[in-house]
N, C-alpha and C positions, 0 to 999 in steps of 0.2 A: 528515577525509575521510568522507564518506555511504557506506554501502553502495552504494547503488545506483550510486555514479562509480567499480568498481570491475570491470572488465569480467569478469574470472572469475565472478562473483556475479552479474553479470547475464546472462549464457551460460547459467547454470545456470536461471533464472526463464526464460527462455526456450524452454530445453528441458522444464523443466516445464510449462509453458504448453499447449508441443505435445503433450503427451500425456493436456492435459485436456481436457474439451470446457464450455467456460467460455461459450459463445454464448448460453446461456439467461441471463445478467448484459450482455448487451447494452444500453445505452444507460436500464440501471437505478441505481437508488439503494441504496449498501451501506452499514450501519453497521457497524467493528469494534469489539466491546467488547476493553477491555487490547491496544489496537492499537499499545502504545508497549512492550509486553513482548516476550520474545523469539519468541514464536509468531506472536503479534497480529502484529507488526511487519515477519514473511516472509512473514505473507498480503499485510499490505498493499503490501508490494513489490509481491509477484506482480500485486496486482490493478491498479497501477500500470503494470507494465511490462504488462500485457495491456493496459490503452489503450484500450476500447470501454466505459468505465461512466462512467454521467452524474454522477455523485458520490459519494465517499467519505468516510465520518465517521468519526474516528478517536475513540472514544470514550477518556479516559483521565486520569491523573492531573495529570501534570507539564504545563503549558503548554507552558514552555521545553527540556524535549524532546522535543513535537513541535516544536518550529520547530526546532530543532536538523538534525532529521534529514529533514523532509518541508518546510520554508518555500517551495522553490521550486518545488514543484507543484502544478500547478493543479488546479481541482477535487477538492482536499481541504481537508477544514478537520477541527478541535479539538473534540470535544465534554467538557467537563470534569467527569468524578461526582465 
């Protein structure tokens, strides 16, 4: 099971949401470095479940998990150091 199918966890990224003002990432391009680490990985939720960025790069080690934990979202992809 993903984080993010896990509605308590995502109530919470929502309420953090509301309390940020993330507008200036409007309809931009983020890369995360160590996005598959435990910090890296609740931004990029967060940036995910905000919903208004034109793409997200997940820079990171493992391939297999990101597809693991992000394969069905769109507008992210893998970047591997």
């Amino acid at each position: 099971m993903k984080l993010l199918d896990i509605q308590l966890y995502e109530d919470d990224l929502r309420k953090t949401i509301r309390n940020l003002d993330l507008s200036v990432l409007d309809g931009r391009t983020v890369a995360v470095t160590g996005g598959l680490g435990l910090i890296g990985s609740t931004i990029v939720d967060l940036l995910v479940t905000y919903g208004k960025l034109k793409n997200i790069f997940v820079l990171g080690r493992k391939q297999n998990k990101f597809e693991e934990r992000f394969r069905d979202i769109k507008n992210i992809q893998f970047v591997p150091y």
